[in-house]
FIKOLZA-1660 file (N, C-alpha, C; in steps of 0.1 Angstrom, whole numbers, plus 5000, padded with zeros to 4 digits):
% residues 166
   i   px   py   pz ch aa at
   1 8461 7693 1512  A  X  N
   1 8475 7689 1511  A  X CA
   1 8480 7685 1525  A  X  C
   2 8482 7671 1527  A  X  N
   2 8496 7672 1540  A  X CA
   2 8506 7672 1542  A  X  C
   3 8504 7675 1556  A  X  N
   3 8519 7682 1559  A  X CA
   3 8530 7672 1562  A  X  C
   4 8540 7671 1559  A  X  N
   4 8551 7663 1559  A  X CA
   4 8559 7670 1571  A  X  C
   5 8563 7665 1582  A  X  N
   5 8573 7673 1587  A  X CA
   5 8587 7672 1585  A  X  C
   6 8593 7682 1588  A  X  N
   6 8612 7682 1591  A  X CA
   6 8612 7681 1602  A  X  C
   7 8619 7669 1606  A  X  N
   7 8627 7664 1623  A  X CA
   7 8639 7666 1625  A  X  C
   8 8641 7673 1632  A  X  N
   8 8659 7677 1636  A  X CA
   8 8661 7670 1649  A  X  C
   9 8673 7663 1650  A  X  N
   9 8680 7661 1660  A  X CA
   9 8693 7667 1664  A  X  C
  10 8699 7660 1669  A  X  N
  10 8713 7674 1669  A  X CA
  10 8722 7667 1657  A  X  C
  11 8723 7653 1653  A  X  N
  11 8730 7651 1643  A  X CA
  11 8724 7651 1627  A  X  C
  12 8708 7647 1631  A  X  N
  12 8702 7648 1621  A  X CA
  12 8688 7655 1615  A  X  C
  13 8689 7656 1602  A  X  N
  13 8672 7661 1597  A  X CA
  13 8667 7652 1588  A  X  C
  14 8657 7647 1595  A  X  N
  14 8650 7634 1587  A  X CA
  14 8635 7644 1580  A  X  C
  15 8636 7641 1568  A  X  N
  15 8630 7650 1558  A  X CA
  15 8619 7642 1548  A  X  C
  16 8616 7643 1538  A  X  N
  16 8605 7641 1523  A  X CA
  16 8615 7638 1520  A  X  C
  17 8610 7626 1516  A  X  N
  17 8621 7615 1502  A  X CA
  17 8620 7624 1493  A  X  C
  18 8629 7627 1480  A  X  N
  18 8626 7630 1466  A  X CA
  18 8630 7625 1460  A  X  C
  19 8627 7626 1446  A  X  N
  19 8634 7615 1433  A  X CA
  19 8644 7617 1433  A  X  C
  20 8654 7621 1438  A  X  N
  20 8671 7621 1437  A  X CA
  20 8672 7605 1451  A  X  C
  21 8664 7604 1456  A  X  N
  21 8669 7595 1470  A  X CA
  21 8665 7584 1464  A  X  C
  22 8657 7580 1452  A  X  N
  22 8659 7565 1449  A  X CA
  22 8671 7560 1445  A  X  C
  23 8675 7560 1438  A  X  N
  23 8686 7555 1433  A  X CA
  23 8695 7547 1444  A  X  C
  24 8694 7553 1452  A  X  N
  24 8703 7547 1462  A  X CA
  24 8699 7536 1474  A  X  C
  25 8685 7545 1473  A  X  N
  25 8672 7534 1481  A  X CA
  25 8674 7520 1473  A  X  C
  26 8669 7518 1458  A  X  N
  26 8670 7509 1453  A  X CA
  26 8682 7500 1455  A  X  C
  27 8691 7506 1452  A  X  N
  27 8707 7501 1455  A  X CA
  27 8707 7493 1470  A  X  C
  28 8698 7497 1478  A  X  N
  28 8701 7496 1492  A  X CA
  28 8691 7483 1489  A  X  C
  29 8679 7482 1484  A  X  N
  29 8667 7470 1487  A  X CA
  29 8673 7459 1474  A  X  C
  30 8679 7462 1466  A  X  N
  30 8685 7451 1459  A  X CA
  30 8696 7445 1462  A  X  C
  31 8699 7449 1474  A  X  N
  31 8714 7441 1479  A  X CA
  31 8709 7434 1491  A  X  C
  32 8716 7423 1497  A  X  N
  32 8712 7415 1506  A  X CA
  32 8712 7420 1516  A  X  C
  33 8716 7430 1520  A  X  N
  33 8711 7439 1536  A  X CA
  33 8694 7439 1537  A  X  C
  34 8685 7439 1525  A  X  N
  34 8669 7440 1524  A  X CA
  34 8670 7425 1526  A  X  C
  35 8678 7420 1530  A  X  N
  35 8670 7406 1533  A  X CA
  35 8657 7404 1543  A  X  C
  36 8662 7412 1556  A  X  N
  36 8655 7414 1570  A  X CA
  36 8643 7419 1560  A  X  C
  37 8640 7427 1552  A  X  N
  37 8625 7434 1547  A  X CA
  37 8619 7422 1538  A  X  C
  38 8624 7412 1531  A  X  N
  38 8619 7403 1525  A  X CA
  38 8629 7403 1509  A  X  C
  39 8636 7413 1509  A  X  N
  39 8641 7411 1497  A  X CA
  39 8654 7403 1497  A  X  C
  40 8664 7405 1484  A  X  N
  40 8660 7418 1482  A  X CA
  40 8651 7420 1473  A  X  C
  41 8653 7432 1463  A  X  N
  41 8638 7438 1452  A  X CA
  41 8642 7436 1437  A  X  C
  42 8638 7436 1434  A  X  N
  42 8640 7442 1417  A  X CA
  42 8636 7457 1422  A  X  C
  43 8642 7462 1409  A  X  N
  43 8639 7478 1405  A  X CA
  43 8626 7484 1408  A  X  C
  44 8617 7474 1402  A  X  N
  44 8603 7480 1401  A  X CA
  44 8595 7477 1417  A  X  C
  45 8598 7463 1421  A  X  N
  45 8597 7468 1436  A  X CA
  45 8601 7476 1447  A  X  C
  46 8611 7480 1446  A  X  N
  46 8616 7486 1451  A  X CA
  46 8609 7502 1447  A  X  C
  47 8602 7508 1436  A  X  N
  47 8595 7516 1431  A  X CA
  47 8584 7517 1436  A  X  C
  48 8578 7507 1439  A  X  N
  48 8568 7502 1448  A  X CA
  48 8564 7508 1459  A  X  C
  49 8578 7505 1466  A  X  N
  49 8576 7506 1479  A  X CA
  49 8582 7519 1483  A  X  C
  50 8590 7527 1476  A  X  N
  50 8592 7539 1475  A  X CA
  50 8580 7548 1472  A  X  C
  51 8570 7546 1461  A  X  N
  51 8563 7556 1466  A  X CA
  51 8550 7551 1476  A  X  C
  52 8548 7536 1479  A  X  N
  52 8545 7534 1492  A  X CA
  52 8546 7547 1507  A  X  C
  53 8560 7545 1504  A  X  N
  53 8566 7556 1519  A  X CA
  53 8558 7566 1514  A  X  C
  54 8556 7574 1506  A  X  N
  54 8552 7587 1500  A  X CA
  54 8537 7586 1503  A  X  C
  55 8528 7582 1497  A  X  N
  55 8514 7578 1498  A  X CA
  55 8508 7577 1514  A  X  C
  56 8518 7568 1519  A  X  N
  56 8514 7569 1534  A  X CA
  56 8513 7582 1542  A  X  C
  57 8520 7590 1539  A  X  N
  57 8517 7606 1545  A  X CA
  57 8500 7608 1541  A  X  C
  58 8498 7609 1527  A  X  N
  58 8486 7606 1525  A  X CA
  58 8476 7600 1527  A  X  C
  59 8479 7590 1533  A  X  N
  59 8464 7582 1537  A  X CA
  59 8465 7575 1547  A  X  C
  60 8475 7580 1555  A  X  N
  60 8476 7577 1572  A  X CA
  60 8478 7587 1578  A  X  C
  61 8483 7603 1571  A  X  N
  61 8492 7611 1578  A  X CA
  61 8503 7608 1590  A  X  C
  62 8509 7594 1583  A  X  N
  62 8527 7594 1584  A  X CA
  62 8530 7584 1576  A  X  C
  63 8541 7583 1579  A  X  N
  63 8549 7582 1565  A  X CA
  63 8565 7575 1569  A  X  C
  64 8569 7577 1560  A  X  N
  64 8588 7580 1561  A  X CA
  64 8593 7591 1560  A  X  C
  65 8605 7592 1565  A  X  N
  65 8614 7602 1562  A  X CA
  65 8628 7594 1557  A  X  C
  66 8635 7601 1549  A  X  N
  66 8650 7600 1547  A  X CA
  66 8656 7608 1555  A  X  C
  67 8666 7601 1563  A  X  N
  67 8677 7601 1574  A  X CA
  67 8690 7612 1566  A  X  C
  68 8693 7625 1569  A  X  N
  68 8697 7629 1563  A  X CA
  68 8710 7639 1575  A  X  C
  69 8720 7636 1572  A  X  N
  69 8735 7638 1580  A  X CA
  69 8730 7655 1583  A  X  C
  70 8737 7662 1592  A  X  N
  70 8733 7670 1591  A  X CA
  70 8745 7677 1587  A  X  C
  71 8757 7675 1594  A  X  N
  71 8768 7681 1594  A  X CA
  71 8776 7677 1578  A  X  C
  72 8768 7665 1572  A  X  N
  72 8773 7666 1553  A  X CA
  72 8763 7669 1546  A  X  C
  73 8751 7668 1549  A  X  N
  73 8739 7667 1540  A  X CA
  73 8734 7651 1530  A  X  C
  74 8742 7647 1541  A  X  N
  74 8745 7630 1530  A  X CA
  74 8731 7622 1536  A  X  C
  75 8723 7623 1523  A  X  N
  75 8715 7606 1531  A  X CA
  75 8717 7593 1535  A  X  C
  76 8714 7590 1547  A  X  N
  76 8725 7578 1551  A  X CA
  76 8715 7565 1551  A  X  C
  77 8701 7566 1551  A  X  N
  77 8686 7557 1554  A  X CA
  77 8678 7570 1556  A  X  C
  78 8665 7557 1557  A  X  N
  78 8654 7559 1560  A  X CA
  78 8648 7551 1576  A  X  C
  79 8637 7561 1584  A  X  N
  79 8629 7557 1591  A  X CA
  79 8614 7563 1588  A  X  C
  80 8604 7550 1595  A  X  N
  80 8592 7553 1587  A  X CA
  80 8583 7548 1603  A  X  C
  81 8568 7549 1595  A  X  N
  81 8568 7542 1604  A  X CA
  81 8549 7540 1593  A  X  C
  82 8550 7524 1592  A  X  N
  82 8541 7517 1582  A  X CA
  82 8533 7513 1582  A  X  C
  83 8523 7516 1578  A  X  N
  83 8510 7511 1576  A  X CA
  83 8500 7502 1567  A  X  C
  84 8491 7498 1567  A  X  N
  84 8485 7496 1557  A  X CA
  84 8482 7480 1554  A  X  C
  85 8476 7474 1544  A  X  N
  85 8475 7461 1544  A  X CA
  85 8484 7447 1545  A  X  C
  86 8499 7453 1544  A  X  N
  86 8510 7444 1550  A  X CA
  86 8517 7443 1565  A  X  C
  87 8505 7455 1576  A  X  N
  87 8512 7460 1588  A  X CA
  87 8502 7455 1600  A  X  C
  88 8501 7447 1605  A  X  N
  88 8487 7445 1612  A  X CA
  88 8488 7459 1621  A  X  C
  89 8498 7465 1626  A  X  N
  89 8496 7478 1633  A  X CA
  89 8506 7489 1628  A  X  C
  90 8507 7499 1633  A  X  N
  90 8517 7508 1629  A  X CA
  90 8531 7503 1633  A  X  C
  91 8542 7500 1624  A  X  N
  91 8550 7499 1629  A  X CA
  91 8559 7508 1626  A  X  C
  92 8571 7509 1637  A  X  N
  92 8583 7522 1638  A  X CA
  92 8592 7511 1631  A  X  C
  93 8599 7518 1616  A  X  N
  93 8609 7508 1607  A  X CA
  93 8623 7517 1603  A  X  C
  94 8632 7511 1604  A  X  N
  94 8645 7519 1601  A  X CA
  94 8653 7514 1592  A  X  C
  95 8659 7519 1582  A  X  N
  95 8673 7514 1576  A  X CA
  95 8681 7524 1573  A  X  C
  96 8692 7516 1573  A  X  N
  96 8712 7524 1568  A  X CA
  96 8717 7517 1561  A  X  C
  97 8721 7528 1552  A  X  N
  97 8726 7526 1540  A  X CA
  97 8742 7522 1543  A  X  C
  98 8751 7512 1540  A  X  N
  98 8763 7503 1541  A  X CA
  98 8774 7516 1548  A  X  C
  99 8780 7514 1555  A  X  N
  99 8789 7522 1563  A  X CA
  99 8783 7531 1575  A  X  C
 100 8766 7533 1577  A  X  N
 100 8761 7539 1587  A  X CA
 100 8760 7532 1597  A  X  C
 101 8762 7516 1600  A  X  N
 101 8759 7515 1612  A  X CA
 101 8769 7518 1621  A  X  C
 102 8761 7515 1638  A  X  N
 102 8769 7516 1650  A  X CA
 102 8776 7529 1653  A  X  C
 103 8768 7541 1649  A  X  N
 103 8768 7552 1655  A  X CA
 103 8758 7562 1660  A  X  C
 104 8746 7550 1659  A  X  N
 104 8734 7555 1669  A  X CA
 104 8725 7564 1659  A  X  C
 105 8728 7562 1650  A  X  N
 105 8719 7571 1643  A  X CA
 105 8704 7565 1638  A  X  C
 106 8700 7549 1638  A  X  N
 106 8692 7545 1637  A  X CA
 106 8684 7547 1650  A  X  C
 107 8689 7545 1660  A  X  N
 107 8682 7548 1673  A  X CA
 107 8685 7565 1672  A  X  C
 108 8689 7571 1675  A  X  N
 108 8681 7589 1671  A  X CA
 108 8669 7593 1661  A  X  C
 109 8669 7584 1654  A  X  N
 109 8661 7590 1643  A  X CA
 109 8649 7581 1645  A  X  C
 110 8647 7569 1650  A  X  N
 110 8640 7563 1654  A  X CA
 110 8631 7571 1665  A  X  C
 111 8637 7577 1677  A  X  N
 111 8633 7581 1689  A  X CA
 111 8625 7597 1686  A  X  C
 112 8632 7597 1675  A  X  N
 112 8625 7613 1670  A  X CA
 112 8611 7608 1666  A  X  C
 113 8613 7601 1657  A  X  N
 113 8598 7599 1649  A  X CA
 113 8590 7592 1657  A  X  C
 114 8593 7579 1665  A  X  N
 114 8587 7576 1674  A  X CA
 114 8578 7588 1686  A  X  C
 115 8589 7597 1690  A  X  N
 115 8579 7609 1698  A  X CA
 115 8571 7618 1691  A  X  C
 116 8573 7616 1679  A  X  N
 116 8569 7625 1670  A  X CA
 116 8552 7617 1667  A  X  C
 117 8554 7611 1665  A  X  N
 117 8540 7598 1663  A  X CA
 117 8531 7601 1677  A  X  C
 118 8538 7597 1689  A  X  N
 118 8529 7600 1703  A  X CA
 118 8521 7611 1704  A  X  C
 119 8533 7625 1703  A  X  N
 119 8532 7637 1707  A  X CA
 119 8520 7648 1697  A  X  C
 120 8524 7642 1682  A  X  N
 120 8521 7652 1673  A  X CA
 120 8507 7641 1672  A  X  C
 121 8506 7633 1665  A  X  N
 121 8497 7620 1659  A  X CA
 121 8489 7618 1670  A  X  C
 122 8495 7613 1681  A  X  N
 122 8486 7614 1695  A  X CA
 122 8485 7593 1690  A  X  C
 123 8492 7591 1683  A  X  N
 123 8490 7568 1684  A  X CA
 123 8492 7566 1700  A  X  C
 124 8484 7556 1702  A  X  N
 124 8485 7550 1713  A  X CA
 124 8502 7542 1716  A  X  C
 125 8506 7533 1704  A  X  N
 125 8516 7525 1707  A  X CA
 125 8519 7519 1693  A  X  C
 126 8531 7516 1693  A  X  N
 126 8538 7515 1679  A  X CA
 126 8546 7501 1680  A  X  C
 127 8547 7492 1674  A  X  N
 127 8557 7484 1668  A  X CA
 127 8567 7480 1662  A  X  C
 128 8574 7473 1663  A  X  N
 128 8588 7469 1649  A  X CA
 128 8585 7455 1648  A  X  C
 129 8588 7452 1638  A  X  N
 129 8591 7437 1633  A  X CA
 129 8603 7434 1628  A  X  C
 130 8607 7425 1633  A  X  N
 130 8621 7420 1628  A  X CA
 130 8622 7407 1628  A  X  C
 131 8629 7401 1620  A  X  N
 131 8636 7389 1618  A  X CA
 131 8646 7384 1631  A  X  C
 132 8645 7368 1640  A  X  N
 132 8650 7365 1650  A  X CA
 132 8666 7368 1649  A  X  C
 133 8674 7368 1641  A  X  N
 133 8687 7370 1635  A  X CA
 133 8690 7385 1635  A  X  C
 134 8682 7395 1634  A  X  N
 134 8683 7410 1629  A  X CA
 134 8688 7415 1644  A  X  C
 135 8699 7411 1650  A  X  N
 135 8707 7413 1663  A  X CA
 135 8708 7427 1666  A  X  C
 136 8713 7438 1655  A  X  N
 136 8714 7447 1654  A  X CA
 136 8702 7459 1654  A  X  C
 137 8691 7451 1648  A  X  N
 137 8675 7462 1648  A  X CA
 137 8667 7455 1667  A  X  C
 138 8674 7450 1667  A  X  N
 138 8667 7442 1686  A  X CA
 138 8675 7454 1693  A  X  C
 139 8685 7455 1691  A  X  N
 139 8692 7459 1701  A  X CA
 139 8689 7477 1700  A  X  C
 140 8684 7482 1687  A  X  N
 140 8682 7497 1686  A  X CA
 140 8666 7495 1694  A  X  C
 141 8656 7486 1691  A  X  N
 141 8644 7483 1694  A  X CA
 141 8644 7489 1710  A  X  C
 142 8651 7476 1721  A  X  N
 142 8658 7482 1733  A  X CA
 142 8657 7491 1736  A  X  C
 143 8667 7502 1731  A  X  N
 143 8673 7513 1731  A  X CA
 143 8661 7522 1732  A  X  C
 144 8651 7517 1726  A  X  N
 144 8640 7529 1725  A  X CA
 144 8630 7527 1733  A  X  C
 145 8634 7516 1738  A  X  N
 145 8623 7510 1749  A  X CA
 145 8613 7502 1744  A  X  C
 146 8614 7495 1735  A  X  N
 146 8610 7483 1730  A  X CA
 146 8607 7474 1739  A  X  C
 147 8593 7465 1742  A  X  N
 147 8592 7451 1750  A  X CA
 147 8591 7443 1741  A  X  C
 148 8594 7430 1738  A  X  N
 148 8588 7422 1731  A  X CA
 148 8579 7419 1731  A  X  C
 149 8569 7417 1727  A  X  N
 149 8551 7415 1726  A  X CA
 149 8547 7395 1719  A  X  C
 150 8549 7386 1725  A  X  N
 150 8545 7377 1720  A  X CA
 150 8535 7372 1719  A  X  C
 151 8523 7381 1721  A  X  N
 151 8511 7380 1718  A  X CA
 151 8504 7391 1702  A  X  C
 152 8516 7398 1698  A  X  N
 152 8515 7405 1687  A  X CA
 152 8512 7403 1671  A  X  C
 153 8496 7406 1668  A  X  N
 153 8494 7399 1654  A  X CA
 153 8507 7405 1648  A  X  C
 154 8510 7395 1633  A  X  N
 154 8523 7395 1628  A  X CA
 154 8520 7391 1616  A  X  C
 155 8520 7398 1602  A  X  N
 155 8524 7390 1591  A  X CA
 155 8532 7379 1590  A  X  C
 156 8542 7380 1594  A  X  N
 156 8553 7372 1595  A  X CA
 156 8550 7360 1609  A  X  C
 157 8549 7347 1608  A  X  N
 157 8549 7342 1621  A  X CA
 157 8567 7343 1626  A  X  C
 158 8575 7346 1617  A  X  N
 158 8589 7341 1628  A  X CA
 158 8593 7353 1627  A  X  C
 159 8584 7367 1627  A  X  N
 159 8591 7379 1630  A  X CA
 159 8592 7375 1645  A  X  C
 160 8601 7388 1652  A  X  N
 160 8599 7391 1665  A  X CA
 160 8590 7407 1664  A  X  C
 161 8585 7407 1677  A  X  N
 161 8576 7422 1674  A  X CA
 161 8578 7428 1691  A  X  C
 162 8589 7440 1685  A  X  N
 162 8588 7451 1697  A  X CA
 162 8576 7462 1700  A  X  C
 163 8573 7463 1710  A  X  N
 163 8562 7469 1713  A  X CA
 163 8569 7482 1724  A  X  C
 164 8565 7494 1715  A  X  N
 164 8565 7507 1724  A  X CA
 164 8557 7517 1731  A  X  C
 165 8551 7510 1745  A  X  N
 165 8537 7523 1745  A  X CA
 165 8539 7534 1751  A  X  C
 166 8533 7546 1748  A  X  N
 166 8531 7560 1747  A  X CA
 166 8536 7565 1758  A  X  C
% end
């Protein structure tokens, strides 16, 4: 069985998705904010790729967590960090759900999991991919010490791809 961790910050505990956190996830990838991810989804993709997050604990040992308030208990997003036949490397990925941004909470929760990947996992170096337009995931990217990597395989040729090493 693996182990999923609980990450505490001082505002947050980024935790195991459960079936109560879809509904809203969905809500979140069928609205045009999932544009930057490629959506948005129908339902069933969006099912998809929710137990995607899950499975990856399993067959990467990491995964996602849901972003979860500490001081409401409110889920606000998710940070992951993804693998697999759509990811040429491990990438560090974030989202917030409509009214979270611009209070730093995608960069805390990023910076958690990110050290958490180094320290616990022992990865050499992690990535993000984003969209040239996605102003707001560049600027958290930054924040965590992101370089841009233009030599970085890419599913996407017009992602941009921040590169964080260890």
């Amino acid at each position: 069985m693996i182990h999923i961790p609980v990450l505490e910050t001082p505002r947050l505990r980024l935790r195991a998705q459960c079936l109560d956190d879809f509904p809203v996830y969905s809500a979140f990838l069928a609205s045009p904010r999932a544009r930057g991810m490629g959506g948005p989804f129908a339902e069933v993709a969006a099912w998809g790729q929710f137990c995607h997050d899950l499975a990856s604990w399993h067959l990467f040992g990491h995964g996602a967590l849901m972003i979860e308030r500490r001081d409401t208990g409110e889920c606000i997003g998710q940070v992951g960090i993804n693998h697999g036949p759509l990811f040429p490397e491990q990438e560090l990925g974030w989202l917030l759900y409509a009214g979270q941004e611009g209070q730093g909470f995608a960069s805390e929760a990023a910076a958690a999991l990110r050290d958490w990947a180094f320290v616990v996992r022992g990865l050499p170096t992690l990535v993000s991919y984003m969209a040239a337009d996605n102003h707001a995931s560049q600027a958290v990217a930054v924040r965590l010490g992101g370089v841009l990597d233009a030599q970085a395989v890419r599913s996407d040729p017009d992602d941009l791809v921040f590169r964080y090493p260890r």
